[in-house]
TIZAPA-869020 format. One record per residue (C-alpha): residue number from 1; x, y, z; residue in three letters. Coordinates in nm, 2 decimals. Layout:
REM TIZAPA-869020
[pt NUM [X Y Z] ala]
...
//
This chain:
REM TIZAPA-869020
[pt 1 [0.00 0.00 0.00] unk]
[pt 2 [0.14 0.35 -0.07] unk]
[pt 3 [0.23 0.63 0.20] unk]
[pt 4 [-0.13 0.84 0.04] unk]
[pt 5 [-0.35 0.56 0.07] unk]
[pt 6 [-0.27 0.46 0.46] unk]
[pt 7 [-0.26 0.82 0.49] unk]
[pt 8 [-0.62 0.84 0.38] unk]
[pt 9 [-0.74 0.53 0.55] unk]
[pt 10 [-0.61 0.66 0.91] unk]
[pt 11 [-0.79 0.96 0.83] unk]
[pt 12 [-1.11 0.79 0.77] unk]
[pt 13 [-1.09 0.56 1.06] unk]
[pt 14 [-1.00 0.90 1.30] unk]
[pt 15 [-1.30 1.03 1.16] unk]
[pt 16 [-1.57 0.72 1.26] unk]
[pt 17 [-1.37 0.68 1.58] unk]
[pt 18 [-1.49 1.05 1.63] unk]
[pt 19 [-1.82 1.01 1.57] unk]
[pt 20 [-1.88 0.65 1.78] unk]
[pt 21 [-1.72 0.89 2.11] unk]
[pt 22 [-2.04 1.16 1.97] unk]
[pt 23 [-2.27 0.87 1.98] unk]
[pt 24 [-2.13 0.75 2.32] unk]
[pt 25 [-2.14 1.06 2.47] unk]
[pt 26 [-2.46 1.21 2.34] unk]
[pt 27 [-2.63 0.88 2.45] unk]
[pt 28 [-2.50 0.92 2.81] unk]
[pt 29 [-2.61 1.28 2.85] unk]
[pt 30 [-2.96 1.12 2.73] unk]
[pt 31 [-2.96 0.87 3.01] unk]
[pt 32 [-2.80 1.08 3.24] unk]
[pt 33 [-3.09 1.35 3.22] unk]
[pt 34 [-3.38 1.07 3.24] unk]
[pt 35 [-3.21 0.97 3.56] unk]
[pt 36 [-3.23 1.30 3.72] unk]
[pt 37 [-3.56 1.37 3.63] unk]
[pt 38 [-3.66 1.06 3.82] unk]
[pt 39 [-3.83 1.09 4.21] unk]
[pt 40 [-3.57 0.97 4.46] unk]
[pt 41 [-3.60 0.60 4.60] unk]
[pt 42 [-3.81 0.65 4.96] unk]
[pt 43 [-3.62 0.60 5.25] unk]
[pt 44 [-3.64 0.23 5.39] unk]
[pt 45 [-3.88 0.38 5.71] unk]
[pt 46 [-3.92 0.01 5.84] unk]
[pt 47 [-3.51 -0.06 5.86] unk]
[pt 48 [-3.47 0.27 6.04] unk]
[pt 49 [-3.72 0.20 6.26] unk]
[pt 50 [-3.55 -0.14 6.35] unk]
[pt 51 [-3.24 0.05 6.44] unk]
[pt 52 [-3.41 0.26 6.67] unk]
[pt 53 [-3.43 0.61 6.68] unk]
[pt 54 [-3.23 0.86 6.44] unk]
[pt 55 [-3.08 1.18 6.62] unk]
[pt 56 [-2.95 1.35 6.28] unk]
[pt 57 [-3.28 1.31 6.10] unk]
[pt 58 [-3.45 1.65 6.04] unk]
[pt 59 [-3.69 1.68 6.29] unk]
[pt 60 [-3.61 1.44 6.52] unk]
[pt 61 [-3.66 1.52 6.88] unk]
[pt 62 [-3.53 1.23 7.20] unk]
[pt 63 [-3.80 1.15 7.42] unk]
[pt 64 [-3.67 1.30 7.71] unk]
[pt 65 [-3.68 1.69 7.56] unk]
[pt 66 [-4.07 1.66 7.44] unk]
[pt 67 [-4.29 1.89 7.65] unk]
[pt 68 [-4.51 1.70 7.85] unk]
[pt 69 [-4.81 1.69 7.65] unk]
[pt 70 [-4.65 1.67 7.34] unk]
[pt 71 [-4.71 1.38 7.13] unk]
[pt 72 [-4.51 1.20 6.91] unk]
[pt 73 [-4.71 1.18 6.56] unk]
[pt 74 [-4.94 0.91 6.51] unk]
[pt 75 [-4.93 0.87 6.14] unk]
[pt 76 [-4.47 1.00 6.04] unk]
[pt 77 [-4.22 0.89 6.13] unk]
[pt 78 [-3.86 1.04 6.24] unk]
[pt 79 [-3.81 1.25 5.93] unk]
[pt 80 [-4.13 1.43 6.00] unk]
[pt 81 [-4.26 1.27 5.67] unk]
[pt 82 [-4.64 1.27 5.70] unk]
[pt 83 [-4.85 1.00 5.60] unk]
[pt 84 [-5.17 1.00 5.48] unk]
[pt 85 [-5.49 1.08 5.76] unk]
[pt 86 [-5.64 0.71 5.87] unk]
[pt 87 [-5.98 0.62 5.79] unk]
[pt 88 [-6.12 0.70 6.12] unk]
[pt 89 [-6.40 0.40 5.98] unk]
[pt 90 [-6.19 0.13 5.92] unk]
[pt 91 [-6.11 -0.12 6.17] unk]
[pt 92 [-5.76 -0.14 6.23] unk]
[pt 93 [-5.51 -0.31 6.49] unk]
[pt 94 [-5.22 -0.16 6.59] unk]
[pt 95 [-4.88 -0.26 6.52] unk]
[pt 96 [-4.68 -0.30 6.85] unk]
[pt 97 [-4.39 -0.28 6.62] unk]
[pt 98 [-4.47 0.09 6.58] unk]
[pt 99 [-4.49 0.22 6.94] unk]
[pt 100 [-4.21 0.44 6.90] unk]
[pt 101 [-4.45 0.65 6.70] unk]
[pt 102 [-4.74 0.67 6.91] unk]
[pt 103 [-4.55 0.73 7.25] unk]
[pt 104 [-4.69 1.03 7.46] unk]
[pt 105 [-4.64 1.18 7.77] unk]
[pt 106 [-4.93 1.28 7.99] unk]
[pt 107 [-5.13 1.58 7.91] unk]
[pt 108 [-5.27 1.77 8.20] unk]
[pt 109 [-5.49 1.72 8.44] unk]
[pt 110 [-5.85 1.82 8.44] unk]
[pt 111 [-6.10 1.92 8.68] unk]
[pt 112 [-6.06 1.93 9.04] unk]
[pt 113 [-6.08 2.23 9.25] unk]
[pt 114 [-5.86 2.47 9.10] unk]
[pt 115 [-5.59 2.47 9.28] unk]
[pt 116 [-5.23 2.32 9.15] unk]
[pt 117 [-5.32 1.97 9.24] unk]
[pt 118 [-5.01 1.71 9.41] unk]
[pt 119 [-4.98 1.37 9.49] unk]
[pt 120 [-4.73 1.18 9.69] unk]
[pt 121 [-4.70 0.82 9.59] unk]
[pt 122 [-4.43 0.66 9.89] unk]
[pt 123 [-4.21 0.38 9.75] unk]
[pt 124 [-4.02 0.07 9.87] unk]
[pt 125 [-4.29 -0.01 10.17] unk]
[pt 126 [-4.34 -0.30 10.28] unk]
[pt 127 [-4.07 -0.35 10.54] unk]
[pt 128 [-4.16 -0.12 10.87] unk]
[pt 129 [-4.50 0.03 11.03] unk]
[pt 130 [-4.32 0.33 11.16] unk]
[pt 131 [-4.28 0.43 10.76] unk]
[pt 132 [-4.66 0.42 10.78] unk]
[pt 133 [-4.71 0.63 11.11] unk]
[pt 134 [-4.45 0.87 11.00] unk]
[pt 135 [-4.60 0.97 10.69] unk]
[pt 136 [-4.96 0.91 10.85] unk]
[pt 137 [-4.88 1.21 11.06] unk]
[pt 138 [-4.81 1.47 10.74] unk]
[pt 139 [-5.20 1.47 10.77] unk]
[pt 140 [-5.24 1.45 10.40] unk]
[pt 141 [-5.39 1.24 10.15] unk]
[pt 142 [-5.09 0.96 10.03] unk]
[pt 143 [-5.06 0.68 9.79] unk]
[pt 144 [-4.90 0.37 9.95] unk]
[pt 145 [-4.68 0.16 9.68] unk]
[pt 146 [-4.58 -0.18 9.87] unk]
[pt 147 [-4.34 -0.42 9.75] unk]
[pt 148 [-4.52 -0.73 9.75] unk]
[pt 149 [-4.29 -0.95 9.94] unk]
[pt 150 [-4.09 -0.78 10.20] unk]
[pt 151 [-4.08 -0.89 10.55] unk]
[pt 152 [-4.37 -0.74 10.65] unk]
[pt 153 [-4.63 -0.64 10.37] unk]
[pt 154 [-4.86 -0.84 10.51] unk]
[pt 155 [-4.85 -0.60 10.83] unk]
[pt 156 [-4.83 -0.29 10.65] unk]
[pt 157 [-5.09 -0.38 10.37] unk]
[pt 158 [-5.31 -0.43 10.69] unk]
[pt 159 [-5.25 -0.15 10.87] unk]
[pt 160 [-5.30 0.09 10.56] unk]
[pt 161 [-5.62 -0.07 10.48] unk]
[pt 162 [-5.76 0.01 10.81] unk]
[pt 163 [-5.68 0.31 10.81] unk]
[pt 164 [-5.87 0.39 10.46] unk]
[pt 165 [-5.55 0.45 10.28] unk]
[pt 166 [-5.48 0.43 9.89] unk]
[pt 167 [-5.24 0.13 9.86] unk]
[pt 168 [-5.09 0.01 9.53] unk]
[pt 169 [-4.88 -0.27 9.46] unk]
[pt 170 [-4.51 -0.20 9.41] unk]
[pt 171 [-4.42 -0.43 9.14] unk]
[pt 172 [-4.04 -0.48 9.11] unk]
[pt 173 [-3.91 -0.54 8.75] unk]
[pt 174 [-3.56 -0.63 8.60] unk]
[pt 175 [-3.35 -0.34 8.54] unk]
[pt 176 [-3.10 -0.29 8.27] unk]
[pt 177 [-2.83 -0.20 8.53] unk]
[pt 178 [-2.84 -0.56 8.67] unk]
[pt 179 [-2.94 -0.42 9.02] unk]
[pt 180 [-3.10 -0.66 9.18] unk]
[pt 181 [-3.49 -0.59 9.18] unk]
[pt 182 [-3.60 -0.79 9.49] unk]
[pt 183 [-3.82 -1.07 9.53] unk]
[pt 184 [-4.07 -1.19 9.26] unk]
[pt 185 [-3.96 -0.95 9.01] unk]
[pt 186 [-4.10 -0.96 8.66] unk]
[pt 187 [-3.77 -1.06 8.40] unk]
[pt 188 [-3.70 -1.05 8.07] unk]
[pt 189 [-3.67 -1.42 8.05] unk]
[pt 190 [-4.00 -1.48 8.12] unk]
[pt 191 [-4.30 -1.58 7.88] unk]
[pt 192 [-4.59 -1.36 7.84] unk]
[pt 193 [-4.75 -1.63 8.09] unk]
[pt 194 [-4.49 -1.63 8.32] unk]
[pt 195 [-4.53 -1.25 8.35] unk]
[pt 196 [-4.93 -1.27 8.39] unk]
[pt 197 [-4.89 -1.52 8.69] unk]
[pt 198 [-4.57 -1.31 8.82] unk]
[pt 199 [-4.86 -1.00 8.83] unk]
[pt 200 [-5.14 -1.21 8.98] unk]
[pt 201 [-4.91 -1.33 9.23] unk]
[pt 202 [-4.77 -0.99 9.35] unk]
[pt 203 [-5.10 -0.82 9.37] unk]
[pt 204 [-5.24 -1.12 9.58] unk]
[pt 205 [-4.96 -1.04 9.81] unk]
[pt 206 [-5.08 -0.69 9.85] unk]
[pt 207 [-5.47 -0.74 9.85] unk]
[pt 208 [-5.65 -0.45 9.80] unk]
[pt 209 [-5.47 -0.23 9.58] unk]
[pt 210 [-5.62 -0.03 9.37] unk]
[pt 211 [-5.33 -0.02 9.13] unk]
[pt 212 [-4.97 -0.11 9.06] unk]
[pt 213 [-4.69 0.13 9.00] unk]
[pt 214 [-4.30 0.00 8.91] unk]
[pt 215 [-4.02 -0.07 9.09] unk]
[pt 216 [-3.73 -0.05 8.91] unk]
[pt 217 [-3.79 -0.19 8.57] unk]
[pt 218 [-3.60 0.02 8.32] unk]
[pt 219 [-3.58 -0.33 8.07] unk]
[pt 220 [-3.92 -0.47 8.11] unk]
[pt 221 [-4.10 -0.12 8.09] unk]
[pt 222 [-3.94 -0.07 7.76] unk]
[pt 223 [-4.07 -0.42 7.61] unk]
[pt 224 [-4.42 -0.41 7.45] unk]
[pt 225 [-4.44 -0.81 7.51] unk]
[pt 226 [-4.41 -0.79 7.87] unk]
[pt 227 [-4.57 -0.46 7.96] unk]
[pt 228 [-4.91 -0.57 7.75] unk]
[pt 229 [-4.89 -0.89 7.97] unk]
[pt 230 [-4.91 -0.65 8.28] unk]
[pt 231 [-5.12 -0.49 8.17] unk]
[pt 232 [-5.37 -0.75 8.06] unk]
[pt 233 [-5.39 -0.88 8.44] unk]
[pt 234 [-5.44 -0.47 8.52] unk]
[pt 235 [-5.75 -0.46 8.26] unk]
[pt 236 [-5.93 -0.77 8.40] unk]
[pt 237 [-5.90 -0.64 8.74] unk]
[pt 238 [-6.01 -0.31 8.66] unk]
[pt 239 [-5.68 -0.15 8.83] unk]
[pt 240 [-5.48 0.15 8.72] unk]
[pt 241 [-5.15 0.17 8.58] unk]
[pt 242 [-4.84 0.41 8.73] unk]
[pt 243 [-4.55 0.45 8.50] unk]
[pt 244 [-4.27 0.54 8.73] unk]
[pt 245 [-4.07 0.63 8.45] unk]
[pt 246 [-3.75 0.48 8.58] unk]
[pt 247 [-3.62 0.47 8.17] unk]
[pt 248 [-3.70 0.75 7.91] unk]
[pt 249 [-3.77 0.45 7.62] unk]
[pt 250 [-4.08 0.33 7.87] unk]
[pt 251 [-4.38 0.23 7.68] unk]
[pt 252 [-4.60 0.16 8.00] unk]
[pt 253 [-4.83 0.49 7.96] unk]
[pt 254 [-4.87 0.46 7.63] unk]
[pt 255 [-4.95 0.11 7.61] unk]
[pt 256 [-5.19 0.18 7.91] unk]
[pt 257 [-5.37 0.45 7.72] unk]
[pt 258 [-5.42 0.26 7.42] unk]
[pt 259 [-5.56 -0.01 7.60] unk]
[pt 260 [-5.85 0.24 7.79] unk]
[pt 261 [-5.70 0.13 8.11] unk]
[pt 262 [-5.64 0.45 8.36] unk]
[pt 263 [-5.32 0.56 8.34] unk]
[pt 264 [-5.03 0.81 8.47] unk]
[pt 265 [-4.68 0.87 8.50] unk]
[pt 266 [-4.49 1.06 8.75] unk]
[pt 267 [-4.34 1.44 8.68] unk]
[pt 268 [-4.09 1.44 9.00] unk]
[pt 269 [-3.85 1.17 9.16] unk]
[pt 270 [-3.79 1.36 9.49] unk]
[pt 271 [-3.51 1.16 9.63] unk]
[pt 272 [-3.25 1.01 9.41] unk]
[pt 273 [-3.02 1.15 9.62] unk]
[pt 274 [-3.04 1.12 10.01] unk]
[pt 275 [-2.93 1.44 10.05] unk]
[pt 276 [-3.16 1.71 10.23] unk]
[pt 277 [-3.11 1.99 9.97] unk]
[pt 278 [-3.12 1.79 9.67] unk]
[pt 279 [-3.45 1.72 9.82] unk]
[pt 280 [-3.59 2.06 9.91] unk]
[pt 281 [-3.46 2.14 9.56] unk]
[pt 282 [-3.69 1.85 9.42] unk]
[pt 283 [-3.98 1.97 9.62] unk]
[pt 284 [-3.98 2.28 9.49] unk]
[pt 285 [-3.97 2.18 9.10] unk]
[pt 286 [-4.25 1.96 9.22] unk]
[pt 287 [-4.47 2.28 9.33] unk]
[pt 288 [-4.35 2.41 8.98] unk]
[pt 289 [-4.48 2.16 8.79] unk]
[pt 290 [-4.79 2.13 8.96] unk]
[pt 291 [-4.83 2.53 8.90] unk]
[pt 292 [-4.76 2.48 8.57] unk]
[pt 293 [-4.93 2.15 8.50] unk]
[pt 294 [-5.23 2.22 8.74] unk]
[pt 295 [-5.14 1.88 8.87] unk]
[pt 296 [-4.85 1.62 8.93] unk]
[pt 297 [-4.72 1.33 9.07] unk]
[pt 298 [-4.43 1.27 9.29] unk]
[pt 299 [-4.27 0.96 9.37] unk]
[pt 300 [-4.06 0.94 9.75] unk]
[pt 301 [-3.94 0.70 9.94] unk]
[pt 302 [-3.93 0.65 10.35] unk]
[pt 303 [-3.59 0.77 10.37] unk]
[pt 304 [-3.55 0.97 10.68] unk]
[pt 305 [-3.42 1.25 10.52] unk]
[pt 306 [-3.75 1.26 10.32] unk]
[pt 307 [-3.95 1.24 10.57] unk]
[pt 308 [-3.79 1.52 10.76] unk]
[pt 309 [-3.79 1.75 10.42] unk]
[pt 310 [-4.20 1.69 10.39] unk]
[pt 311 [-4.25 1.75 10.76] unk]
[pt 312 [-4.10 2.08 10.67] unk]
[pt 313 [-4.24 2.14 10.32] unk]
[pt 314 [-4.61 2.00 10.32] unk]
[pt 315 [-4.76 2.25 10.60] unk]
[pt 316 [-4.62 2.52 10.37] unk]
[pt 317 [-4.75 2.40 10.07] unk]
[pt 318 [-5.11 2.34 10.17] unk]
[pt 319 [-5.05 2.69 10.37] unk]
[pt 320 [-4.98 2.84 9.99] unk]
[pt 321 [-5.27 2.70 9.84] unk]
[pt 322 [-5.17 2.37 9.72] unk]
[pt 323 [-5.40 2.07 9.72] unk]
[pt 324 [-5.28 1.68 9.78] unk]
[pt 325 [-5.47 1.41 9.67] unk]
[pt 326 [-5.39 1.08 9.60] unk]
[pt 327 [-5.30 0.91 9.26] unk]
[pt 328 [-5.59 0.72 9.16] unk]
[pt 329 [-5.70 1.13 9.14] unk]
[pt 330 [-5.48 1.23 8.89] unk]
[pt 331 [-5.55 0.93 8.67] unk]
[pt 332 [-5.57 1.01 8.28] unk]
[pt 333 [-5.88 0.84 8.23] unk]
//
């Protein structure tokens, strides 16, 4: 072959070389463009979910900064997507998979006198009668919460129900800690059965309750398996249900809510420290909440330091207008 004839064949096979990388190009800007103009995939809610909750998700809020009667969205989820309204007609059951979505805090009370409403619920009883003739002598309405087998709840369960007294039934629940919850706790390892006789058998120990609060319980209160067996025993007895609140993932009000059965959680812990002004300190966020709130719930223990603080405070409280009642009164019904 001459030199002007490869010459002109390298020039023609530059030339379809050029136009096959036109093609190529001109055919990915094509596909490039439909791509865009497509709706991006939606998020995989249901694996999210799974991995519990998602702090850097636009509107996402941790359960422990919500205002009290603030409600976590019934239909969303933690992107603040909406979905679509439910058919308030059609007959659906709900998912206990999706709790996380329908937790909520107490609202309010309502009615009652007026005045910023308080009650005293008194832990951990079940072990002296002096605790009972102590806090007898405040003069004001209290809620009893006995542990259902401590040396002497028999005596003590007695004792209160002569004396007219609102007793509930302490029940003691595994923690995640690994502290040890005390006799006939409810535990993670048990079967929903397991759990209903665990419940039967702790509020025969303290007959006469008119409800059941927790003690300790930060992993069972955040299981929907073993808090709707709790509550099942709760429903058939007609008693009420007091979330203590020991763990902010707790899904005992809301389960109790759903259910219909009445239902309340606590707004102060007055003594997580045994220390006199931690105490005082308490007391007064209590009166603040109740101003605020026109009602809440405080949860104590016999600790002599306690008692001493209430001796002091109470008088003064009642003196500034407040009114105690007992717990069964500030039940979200």
């Amino acid at each position: 072959m001459s030199r002007k004839s490869r010459s002109q064949g390298g020039a023609s096979w530059g030339k379809h070389a050029l136009l096959v990388a036109a093609l190529v190009l001109l055919g990915a800007g094509f596909y490039a463009g439909f791509r865009a103009a497509q709706p991006p995939p939606p998020p995989d809610f249901e694996s999210l979910r799974a991995g519990g909750n998602i702090p850097d998700a636009p509107g996402f809020q941790p359960a422990e900064t919500r205002t009290l009667s603030e409600p976590v969205p019934a239909t969303g989820d933690a992107f603040g997507v909406s979905a679509p309204a439910p058919d308030p007609n059609a007959e659906t059951t709900p998912d206990p998979a999706a709790i996380d979505l329908e937790m909520r805090r107490q609202p309010p009370p309502t009615g009652g006198s007026g005045k910023p409403r308080i009650a005293l619920v008194i832990d951990d009883l079940g072990r002296s009668l002096q605790d009972v003739r102590t806090l007898k002598a405040l003069g004001i309405p209290i809620s009893y919460a006995v542990l259902p087998f401590e040396t002497r709840t028999s005596e003590v369960v007695a004792a209160l129900r002569k004396q007219g007294e609102e007793v509930l039934c302490h029940l003691p629940m595994e923690a995640k800690g690994g502290n040890n919850p005390g006799p006939g706790a409810l535990l993670m390892s048990m079967d929903p059965d397991e759990l209903r006789q665990a419940t039967e058998a702790a509020l025969n120990a303290v007959p006469g309750a008119v409800g059941l609060n927790n003690h300790m319980g930060s992993a069972v209160m955040s299981d929907v398996a073993s808090i709707e067996a709790v509550l099942e025993v709760l429903g058939d007895r007609g008693l009420f249900f007091l979330d203590s609140r020991t763990t902010a993932d707790t899904v005992g009000y809301s389960l109790a809510r759903k259910r219909g059965i009445p239902t309340a959680e606590r707004q102060v812990f007055l003594d997580t420290h045994r220390d006199s002004a931690f105490i005082r300190k308490q007391f007064e966020a209590l009166l603040a909440s109740a101003r605020s709130r026109g009602g809440a719930i405080a949860i104590a223990h016999p600790y002599d330091e306690t008692l001493s603080i209430l001796a002091e405070t109470v008088p003064q409280a009642v003196t500034d207008g407040f009114e105690f009642v007992t717990a069964s009164q500030l039940m979200d019904r």
